[in-house]
MITOR-522816 format. One record per residue (C-alpha): residue in one letter; x, y, z. Coordinates in pm, whole numbers, plus 50000, padded with zeros to 5 digits. Example, Ala and Ser with C-alpha at 12.3 -4.5 7.8 and 13.67 -1.06 7.14 Angstrom:
BEGIN
(node A,(51230,49550,50780))
(node S,(51367,49894,50714))
//
This chain:
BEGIN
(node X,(43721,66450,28572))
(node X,(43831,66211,28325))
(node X,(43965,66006,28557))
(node X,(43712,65971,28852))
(node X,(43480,65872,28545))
(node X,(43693,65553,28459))
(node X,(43746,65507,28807))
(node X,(43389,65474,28887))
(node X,(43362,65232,28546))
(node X,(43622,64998,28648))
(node X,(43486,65008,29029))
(node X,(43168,64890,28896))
(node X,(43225,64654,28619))
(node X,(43495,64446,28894))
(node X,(43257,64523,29161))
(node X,(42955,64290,28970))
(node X,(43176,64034,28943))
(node X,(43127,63898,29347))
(node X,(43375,63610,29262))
(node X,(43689,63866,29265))
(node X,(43776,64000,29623))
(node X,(43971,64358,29640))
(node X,(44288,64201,29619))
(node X,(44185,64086,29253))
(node X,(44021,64384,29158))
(node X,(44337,64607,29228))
(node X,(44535,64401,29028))
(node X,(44280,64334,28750))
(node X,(44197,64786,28749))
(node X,(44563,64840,28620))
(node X,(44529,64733,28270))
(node X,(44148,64856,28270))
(node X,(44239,65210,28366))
(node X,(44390,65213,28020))
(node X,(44248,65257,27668))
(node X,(44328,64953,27443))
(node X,(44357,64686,27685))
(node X,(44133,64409,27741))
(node X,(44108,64124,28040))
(node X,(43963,63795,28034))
(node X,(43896,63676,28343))
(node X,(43814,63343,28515))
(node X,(43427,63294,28560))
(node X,(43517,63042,28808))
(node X,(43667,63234,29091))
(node X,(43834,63007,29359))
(node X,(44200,63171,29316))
(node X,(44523,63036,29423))
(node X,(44535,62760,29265))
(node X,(44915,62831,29082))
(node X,(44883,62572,28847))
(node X,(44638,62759,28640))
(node X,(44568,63092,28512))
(node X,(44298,63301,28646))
(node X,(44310,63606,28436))
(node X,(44478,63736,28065))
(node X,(44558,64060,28002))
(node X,(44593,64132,27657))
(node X,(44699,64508,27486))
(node X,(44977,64693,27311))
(node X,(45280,64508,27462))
(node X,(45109,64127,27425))
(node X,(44951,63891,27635))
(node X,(45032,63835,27988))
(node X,(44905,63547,28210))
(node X,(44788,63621,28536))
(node X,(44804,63365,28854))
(node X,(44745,63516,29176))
(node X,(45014,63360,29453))
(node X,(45045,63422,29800))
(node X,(45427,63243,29757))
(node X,(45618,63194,29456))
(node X,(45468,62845,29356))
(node X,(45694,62503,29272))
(node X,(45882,62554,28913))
(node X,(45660,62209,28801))
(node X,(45379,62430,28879))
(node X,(45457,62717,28739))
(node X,(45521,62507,28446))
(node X,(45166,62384,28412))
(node X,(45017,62722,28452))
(node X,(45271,62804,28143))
(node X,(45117,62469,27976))
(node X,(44737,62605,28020))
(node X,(44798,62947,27919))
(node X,(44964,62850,27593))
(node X,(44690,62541,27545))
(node X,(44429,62843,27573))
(node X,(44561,63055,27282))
(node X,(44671,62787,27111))
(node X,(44588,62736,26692))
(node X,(44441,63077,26754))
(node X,(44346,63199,26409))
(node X,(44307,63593,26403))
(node X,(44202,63737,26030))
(node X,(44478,63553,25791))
(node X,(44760,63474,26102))
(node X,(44771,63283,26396))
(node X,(44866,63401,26758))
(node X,(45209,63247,26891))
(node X,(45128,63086,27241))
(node X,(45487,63126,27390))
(node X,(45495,63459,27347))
(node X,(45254,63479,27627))
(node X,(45437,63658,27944))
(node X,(45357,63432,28299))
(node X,(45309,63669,28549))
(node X,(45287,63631,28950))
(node X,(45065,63865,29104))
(node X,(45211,63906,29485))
(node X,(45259,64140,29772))
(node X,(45599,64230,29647))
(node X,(45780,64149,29313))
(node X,(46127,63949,29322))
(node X,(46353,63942,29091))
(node X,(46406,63604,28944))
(node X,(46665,63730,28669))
(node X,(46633,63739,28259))
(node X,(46658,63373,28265))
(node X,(46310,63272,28452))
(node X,(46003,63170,28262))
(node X,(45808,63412,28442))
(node X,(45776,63745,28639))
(node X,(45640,63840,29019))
(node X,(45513,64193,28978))
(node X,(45326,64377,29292))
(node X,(45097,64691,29282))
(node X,(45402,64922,29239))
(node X,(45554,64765,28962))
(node X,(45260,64618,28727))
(node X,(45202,64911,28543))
(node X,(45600,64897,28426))
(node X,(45561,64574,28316))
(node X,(45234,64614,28093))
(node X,(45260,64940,28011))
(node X,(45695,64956,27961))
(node X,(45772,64758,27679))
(node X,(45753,64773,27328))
(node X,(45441,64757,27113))
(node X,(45370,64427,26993))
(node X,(45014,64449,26909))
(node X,(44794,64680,26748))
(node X,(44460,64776,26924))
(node X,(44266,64630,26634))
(node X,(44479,64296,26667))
(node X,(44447,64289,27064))
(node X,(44069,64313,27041))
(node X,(44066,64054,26775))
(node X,(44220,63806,27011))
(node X,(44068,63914,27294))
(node X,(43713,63825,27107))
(node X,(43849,63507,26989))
(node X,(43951,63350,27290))
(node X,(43622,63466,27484))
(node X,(43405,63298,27192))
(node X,(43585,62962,27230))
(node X,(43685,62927,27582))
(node X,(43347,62999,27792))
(node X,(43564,62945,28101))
(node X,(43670,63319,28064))
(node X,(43462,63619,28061))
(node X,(43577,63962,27877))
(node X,(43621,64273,28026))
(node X,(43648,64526,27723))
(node X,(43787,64875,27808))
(node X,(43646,65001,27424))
(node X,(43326,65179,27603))
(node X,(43478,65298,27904))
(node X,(43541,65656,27979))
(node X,(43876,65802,27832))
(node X,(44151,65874,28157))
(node X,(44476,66014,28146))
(node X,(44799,65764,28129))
(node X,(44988,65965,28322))
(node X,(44742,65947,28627))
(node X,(44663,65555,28566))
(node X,(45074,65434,28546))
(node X,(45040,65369,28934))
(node X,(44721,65193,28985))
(node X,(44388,65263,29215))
(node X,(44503,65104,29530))
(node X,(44802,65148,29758))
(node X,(44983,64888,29848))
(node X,(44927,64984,30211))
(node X,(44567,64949,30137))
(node X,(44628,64603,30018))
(node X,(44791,64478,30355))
(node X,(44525,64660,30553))
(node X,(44205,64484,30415))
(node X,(44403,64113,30404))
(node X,(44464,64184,30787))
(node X,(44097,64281,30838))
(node X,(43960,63990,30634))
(node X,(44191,63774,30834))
(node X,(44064,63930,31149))
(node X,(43720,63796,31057))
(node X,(43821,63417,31031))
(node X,(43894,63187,31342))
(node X,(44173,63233,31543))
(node X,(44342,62937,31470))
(node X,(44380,63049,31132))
(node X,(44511,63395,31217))
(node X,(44806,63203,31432))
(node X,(44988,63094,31056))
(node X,(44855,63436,30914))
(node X,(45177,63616,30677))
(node X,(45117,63988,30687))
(node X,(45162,64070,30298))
(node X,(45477,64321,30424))
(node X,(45638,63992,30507))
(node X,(45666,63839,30183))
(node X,(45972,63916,30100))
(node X,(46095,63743,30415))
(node X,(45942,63430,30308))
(node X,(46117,63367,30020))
(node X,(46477,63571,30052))
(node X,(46766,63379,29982))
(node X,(47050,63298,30283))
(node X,(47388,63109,30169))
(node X,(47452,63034,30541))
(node X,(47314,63076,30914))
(node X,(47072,63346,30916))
(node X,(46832,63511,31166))
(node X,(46504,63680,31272))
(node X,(46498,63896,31592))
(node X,(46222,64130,31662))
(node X,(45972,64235,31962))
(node X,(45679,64004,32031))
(node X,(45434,63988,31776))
(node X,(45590,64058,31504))
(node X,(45574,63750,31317))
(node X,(45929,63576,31386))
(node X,(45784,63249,31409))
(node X,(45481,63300,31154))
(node X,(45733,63381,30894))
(node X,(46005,63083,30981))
(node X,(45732,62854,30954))
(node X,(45639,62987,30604))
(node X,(46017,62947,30502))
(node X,(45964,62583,30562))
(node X,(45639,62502,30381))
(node X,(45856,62691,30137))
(node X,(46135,62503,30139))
(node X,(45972,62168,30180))
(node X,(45747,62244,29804))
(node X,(46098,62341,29613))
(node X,(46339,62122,29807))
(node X,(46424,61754,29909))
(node X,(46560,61630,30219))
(node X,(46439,61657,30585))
(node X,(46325,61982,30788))
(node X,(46380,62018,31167))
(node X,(46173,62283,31379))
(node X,(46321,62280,31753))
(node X,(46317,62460,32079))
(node X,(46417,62505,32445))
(node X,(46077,62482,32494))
(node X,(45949,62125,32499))
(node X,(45567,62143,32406))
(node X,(45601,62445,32159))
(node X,(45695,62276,31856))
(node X,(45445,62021,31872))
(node X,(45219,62367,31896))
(node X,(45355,62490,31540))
(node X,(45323,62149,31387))
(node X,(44952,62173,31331))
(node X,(45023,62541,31145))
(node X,(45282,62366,30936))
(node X,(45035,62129,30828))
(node X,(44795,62322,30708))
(node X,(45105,62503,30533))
(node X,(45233,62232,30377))
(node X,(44973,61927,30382))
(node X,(45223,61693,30173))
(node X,(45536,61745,30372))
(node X,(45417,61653,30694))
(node X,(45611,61323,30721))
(node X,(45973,61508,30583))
(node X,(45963,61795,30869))
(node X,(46018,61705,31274))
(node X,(45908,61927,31556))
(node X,(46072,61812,31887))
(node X,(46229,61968,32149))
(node X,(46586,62010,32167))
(node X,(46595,61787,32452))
(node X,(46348,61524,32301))
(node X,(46546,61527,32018))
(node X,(46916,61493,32174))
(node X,(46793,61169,32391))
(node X,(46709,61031,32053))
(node X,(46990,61065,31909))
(node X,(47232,60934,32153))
(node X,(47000,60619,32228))
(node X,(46998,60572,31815))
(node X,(47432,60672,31808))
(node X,(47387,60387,32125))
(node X,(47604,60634,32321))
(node X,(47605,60509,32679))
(node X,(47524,60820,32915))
(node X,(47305,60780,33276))
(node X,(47096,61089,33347))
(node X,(47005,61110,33640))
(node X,(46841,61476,33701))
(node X,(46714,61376,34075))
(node X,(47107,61272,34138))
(node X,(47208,61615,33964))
(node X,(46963,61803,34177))
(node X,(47123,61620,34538))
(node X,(47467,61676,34369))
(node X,(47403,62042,34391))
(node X,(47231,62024,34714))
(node X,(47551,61844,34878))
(node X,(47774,62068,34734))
(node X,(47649,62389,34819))
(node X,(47555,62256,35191))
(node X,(47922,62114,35210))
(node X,(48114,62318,35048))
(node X,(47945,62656,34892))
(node X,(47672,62824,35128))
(node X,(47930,62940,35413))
(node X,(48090,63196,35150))
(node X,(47837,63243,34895))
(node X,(47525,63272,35064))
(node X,(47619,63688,35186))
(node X,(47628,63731,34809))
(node X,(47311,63579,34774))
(node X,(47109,63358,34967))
(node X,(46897,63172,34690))
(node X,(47060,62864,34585))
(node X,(46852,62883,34287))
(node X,(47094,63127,34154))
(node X,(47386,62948,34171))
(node X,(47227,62651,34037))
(node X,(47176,62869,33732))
(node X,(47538,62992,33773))
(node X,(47632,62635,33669))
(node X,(47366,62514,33439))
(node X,(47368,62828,33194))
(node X,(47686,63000,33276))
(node X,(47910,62786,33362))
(node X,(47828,62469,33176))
(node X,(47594,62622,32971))
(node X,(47895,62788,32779))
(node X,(48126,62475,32774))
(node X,(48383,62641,33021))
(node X,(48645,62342,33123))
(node X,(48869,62587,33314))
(node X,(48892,62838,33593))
(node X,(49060,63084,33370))
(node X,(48817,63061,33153))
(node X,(48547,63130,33378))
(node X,(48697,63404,33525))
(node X,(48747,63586,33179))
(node X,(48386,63592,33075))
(node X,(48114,63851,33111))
(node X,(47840,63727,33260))
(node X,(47597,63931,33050))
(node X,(47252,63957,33233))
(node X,(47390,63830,33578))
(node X,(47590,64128,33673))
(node X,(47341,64250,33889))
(node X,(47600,64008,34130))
(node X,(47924,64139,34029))
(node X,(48172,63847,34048))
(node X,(48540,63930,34050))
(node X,(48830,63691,33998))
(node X,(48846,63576,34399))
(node X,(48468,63514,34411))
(node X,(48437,63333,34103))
(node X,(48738,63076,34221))
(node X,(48521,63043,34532))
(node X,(48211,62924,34295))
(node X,(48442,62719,34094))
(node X,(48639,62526,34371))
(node X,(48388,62549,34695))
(node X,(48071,62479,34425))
(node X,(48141,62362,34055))
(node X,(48370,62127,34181))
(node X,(48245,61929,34445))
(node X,(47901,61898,34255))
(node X,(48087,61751,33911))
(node X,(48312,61565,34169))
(node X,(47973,61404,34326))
(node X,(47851,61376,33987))
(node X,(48165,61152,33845))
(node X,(48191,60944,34182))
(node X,(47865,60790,34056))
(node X,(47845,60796,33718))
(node X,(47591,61017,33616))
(node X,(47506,61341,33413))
(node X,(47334,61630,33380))
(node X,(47169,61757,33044))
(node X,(47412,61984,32985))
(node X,(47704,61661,32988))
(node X,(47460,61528,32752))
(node X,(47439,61832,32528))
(node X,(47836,61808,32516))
(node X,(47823,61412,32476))
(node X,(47549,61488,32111))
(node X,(47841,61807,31998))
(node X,(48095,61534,32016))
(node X,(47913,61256,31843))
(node X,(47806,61539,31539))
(node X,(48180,61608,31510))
(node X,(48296,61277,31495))
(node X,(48005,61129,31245))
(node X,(47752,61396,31104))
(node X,(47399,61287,31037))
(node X,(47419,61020,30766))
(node X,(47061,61204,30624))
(node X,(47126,61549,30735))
(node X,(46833,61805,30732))
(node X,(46829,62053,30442))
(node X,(46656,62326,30676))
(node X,(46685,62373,31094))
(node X,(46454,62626,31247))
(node X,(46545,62735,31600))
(node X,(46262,62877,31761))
(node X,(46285,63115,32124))
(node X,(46670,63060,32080))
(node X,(46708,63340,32383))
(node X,(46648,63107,32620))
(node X,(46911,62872,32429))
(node X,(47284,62781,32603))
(node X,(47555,62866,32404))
(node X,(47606,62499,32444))
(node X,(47278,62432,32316))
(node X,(47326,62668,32028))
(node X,(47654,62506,31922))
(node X,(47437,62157,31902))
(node X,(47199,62283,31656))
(node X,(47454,62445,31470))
(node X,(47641,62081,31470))
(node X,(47282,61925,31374))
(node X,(47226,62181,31110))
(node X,(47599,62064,30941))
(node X,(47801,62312,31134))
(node X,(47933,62434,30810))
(node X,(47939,62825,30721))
(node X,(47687,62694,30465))
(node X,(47444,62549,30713))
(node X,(47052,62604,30643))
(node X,(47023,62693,31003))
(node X,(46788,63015,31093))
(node X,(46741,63082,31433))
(node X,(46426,63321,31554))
(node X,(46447,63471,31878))
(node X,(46380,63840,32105))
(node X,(46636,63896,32436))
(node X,(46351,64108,32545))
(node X,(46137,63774,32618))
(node X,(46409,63564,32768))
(node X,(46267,63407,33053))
(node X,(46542,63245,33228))
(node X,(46830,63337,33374))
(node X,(47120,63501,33133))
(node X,(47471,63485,33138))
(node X,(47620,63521,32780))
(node X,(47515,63655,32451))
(node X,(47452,63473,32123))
(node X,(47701,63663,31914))
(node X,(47957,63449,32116))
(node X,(47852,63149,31976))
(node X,(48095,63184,31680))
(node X,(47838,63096,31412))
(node X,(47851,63297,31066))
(node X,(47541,63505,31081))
(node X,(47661,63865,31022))
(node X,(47475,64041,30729))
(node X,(47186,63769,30707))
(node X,(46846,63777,30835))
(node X,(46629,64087,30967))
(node X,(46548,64269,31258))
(node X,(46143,64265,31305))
(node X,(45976,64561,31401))
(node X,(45623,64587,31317))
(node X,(45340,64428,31580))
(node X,(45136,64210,31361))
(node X,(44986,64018,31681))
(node X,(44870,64229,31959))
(node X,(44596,64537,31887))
(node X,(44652,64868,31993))
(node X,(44524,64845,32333))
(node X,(44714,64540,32420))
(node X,(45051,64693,32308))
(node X,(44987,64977,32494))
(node X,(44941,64828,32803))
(node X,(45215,64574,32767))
(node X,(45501,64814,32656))
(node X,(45476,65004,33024))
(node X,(45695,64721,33119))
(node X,(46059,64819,33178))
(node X,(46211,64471,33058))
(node X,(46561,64508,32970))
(node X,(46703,64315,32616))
(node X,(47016,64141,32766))
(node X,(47034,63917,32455))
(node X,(47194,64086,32163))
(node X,(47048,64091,31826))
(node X,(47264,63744,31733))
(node X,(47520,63915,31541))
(node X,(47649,64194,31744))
(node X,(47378,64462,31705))
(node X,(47186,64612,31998))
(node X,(46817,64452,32058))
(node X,(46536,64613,31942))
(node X,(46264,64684,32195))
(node X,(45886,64619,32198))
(node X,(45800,65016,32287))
(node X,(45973,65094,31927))
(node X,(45729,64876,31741))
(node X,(45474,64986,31520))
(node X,(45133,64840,31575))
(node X,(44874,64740,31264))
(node X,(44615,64613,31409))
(node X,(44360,64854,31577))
(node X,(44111,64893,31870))
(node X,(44149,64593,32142))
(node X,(44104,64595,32475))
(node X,(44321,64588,32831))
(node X,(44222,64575,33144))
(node X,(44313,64508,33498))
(node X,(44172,64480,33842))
(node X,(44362,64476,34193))
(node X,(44196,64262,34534))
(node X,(44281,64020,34821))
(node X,(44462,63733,34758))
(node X,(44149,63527,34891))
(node X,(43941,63677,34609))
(node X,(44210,63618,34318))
(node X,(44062,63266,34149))
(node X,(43708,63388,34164))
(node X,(43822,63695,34041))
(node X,(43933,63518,33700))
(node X,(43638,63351,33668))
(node X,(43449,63598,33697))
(node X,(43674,63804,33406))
(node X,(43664,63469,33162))
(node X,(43280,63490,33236))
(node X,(43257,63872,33188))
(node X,(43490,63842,32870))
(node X,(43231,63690,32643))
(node X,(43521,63520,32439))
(node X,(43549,63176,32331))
(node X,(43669,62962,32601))
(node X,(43870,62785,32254))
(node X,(44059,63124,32207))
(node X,(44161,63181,32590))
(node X,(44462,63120,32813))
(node X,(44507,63135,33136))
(node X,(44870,63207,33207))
(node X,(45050,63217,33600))
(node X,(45360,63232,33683))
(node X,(45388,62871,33888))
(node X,(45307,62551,33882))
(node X,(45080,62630,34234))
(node X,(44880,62905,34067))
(node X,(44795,62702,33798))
(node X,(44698,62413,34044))
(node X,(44450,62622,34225))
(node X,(44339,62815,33924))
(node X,(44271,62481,33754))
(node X,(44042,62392,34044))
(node X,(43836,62718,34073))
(node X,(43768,62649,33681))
(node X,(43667,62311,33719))
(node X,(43421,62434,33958))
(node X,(43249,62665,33742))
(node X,(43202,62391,33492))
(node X,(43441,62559,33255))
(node X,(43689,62293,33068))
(node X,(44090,62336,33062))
(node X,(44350,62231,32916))
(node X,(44714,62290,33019))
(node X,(44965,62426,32796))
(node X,(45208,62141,32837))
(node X,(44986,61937,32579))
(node X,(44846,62191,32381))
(node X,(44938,62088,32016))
(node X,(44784,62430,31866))
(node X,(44455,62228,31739))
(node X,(44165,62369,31774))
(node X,(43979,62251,32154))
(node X,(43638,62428,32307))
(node X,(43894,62481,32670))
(node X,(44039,62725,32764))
(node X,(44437,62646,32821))
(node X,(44641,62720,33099))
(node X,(45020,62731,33223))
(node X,(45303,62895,33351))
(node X,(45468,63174,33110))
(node X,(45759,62924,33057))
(node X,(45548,62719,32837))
(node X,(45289,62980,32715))
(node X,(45658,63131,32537))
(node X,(45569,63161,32165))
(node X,(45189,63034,32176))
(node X,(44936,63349,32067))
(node X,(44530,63366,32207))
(node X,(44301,63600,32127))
(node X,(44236,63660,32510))
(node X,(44487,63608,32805))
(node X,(44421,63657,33149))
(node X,(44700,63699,33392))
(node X,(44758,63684,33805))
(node X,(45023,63834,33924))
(node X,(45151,63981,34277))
(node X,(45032,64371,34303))
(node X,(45392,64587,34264))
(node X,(45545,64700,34532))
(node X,(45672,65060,34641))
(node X,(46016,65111,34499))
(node X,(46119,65205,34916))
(node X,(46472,65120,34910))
(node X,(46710,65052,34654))
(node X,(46713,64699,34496))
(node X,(47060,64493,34583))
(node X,(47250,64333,34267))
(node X,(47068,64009,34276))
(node X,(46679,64158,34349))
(node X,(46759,64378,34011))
(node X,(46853,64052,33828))
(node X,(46512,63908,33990))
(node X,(46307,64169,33891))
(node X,(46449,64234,33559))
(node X,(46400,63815,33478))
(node X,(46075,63905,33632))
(node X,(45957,64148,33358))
(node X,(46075,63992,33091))
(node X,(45809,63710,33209))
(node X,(45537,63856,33282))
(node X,(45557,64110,32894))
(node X,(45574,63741,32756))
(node X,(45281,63647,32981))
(node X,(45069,63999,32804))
(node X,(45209,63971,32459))
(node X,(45025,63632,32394))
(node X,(44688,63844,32377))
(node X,(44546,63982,32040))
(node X,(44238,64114,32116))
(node X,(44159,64095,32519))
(node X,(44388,64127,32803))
(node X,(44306,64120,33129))
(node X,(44547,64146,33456))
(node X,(44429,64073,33811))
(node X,(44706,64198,34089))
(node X,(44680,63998,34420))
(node X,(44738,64227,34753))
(node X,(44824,64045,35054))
//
């Protein structure tokens, strides 16, 4: 009974105070719950600022400075807040003595506590382990004395108002040591108030859980894997704003996919306002041409000469015994590109030694795969070399070489390698080179084999770079409600790409989801009726046309989609120059370059699924499991609203 009663008092007395939200008045009920102690808090409200102090606690074992942080602030500000607390008690006469200001304790309230060590000038304490540091040290001060100061400073600093626990309602210690709230609760109501602001802001949202993963130290190549939506990205981006407030030096955010780190650049921004001009976000490719022009390394790409070199050889030389095995050349373009090239194999041997992870839907033994090197690999570098052009994945090889021979001469203190699943082992080796290529290397890579969408052929663990025992596995669903998981986790797409260091992948059906309620839905008709269809849905939706994409799965769809939404007067804009900015459109692309972009409400065309009548062949299972994988990316970009239309013919 004794309890509920001071319960109810401290409810109350932080409830009249509007200026404190609930993650304030958890924190602020600890020392309240007990007899003796006393808070002065700041009448101002406004907190986060972690340059000053927005609440004391003063009892038994001393004074203790509160500052509220999301992060663990910049030691120059942590060193003002220090400054401010002590200026506050400062000459602080109590009866015939005078309070010593650096005895004061600095503590960060956060989502979870890290340990700094005896040697830091302050303390990060969470729900859990407040109570142990208020309540588990030795008695400094008696209760008379604590009150005395308490009154003191109130009287002479009218910036803070005093909470006195001398009237309230006896409780027992033993029930108060672990605080009202949960930390559970905590997470749940910053995810609902975050629910409740626009979307924008939700896309750089840090799930309190993920705090720790923010500011965890890595002495080397590290990595984040996880299902979609649980944060990979959100939390990489939060290393660098971290990074970029504690550190010098340059930051690098790159991907395989050209327009998506232009996308996170706008988050990062609003992360870290004052580092904008230190940190890059370019795509890998972008970034590689730049280099080599600025190196003046003398290279001719010619992509339309790569794409007849291929043509030639596989007319010439290839299709007579490789098109039985399969008949799209497509494939054994990618055979080249991402296999073959794509892992820096110079020799036959070498080639024929490999597992082709994710392409062995085709199983190629030794004789076939001499017939792709010398009837197809050949002829096309042959027609290549004859006139004296490239492909990107000679330039790729041409940047390694360069990074060998003469590293950066201002090398980046952090690389951040988003959607590295879709990443050559060539390519990886280049970021690892532009990273340092040291075991030392600030390079963290962020990725999910589940959402590689294109074609396969190797595994990250062989890229050789020192990763084992750093980084995390993901595997709670901050991003997609209930409803939307739901729907999208039906989808049987296979996790070909390892978890970076050897361990198996961990799948999107094994996630836990956070966020409740949603909504999915789909629709099947006539191919004639699919782009009214989708207007129809946007229409129906009621959503913001600013918080909707429109994603197909090519370049056609989105041309005739485009069209039917110009004619119902709604605006677009296509993913390929969507900078993440807030625009009244709705966007729309392919799944290639929707790949790590999140919406509150997606809506999806796709071909109705077939019958399973026959068994699939070894290259239709590699199509359709490539074809999965695309279309949960496609689903997994929704929060809130999901909608599917399948076309019949």
């Amino acid at each position: 009974m004794q309890f509920e009663q001071r319960q109810r008092w401290v409810e109350r007395e932080l409830g009249e105070r509007p200026f404190l939200d609930v993650v304030h008045r958890r924190f602020l009920s600890v020392p309240l719950m007990r007899s003796g102690w006393y808070v002065l808090v700041d009448r101002q409200g406004g907190f986060g600022d972690p340059e000053r102090v927005d609440a004391f606690a003063i009892g038994p074992a001393g004074v203790f400075a509160f500052v509220f942080a999301d992060t663990v602030p910049a030691t120059s500000s942590v060193r003002r807040a220090r400054h401010r607390a002590e200026e506050t008690f400062a000459n602080l006469g109590v009866g015939r003595s005078q309070y010593v200001p650096h005895m004061i304790e600095l503590l960060l309230l956060m989502d979870r506590a890290v340990d700094f060590g005896p040697e830091a000038s302050f303390s990060t304490v969470d729900l859990n382990s407040i109570p142990r540091a208020l309540f588990g040290g030795e008695v400094r001060l008696t209760r008379k004395r604590a009150r005395e100061i308490a009154d003191t400073v109130a009287a002479r600093s009218p910036r803070y108002e005093l909470l006195s626990t001398d009237e309230a309602p006896a409780a027992a210690a033993a029930q108060v040591a672990e605080g009202l709230f949960a930390a559970t609760d905590l997470r749940a109501d910053a995810r609902t108030k975050m629910l409740g602001r626009p979307f924008h802001e939700w896309m750089i949202f840090l799930d309190p859980s993920q705090q720790d993963l923010v500011i965890r130290n890595y002495n080397g190549p590290a990595r984040f894997s996880g299902p979609a939506g649980t944060g990979k990205t959100v939390v990489a981006l939060h290393r660098m704003a971290r990074f970029a407030k504690h550190n010098p030096g340059r930051l690098l955010f790159t991907s395989f996919v050209r327009n998506l780190p232009e996308y996170h650049r706008s988050g990062f921004v609003r992360l870290a306002p004052h580092a904008g001009d230190r940190a890059e976000f370019v795509g890998l490719y972008g970034w590689t041409m730049g280099f080599l022009k600025d190196r003046a390394v003398e290279f001719t790409l010619d992509n339309s000469a790569a794409e007849t070199a291929f043509s030639q050889a596989w007319k010439d030389h290839a299709r007579g015994s490789l098109e039985s095995v399969e008949s799209n050349p497509g494939y054994w373009k990618d055979e080249i590109q991402r296999v073959i090239k794509g892992r820096g194999i110079t020799t036959l041997k070498q080639y024929q030694s490999i597992d082709r992870t994710g392409r062995n839907g085709i199983g190629l033994g030794d004789a076939r795969r001499k017939i792709v090197w010398e009837q197809l690999f050949q002829p096309y570098q042959d027609w290549l070399a004859k006139r004296g052009v490239c492909d990107f994945m000679d330039v790729i090889t041409k940047a390694i070489e360069e990074l060998r021979a003469a590293p950066l001469d201002d090398p980046y203190g952090l690389v951040v390698v988003d959607e590295v699943q879709d990443f050559t082992l060539l390519e990886l080796r280049l970021v690892h080179q532009i990273a340092g290529g040291e075991p030392t290397a600030q390079l963290l890579l962020v990725g999910d084999g589940q959402q590689q969408v294109y074609a396969g052929g190797w595994r990250l663990s062989d890229a050789g770079i020192p990763i084992v025992g750093r980084g995390a596995v993901l595997d709670t669903n901050y991003r997609n409600r209930a409803a939307v998981h739901e729907y999208a986790k039906r989808i049987d797409a296979g996790n070909t790409v390892d978890d970076l260091d050897g361990a198996p992948g961990f799948a999107l059906r094994d996630t836990e989801v956070v966020l409740p309620g949603g909504t999915a839905k789909s629709e099947t008709f006539p191919r004639r009726e699919a782009e009214a269809r989708l207007v129809r849905a946007i229409k129906d939706s009621g959503l913001p046309l600013a918080d909707i994409a429109v994603i197909l799965n090519t370049n056609r769809e989105i041309g005739r989609a485009s069209a039917a939404l110009r004619r119902a007067a709604i605006p677009t804009v296509s993913l390929e120059s969507f900078d993440g900015t807030y625009q009244e459109a709705v966007k729309i692309g392919t799944v290639h370059r929707a790949k790590g972009m999140d919406f509150a409400g997606v809506f999806h065309l796709t071909d109705a699924p077939k019958p399973a009548s026959t068994p699939l062949t070894g290259a239709e299972r590699d199509r359709a499991d490539l074809a999965a994988r695309q279309r949960m990316v496609a689903l997994t970009r929704a929060r809130d609203y999901l909608w599917i239309g399948f076309i019949q013919d």
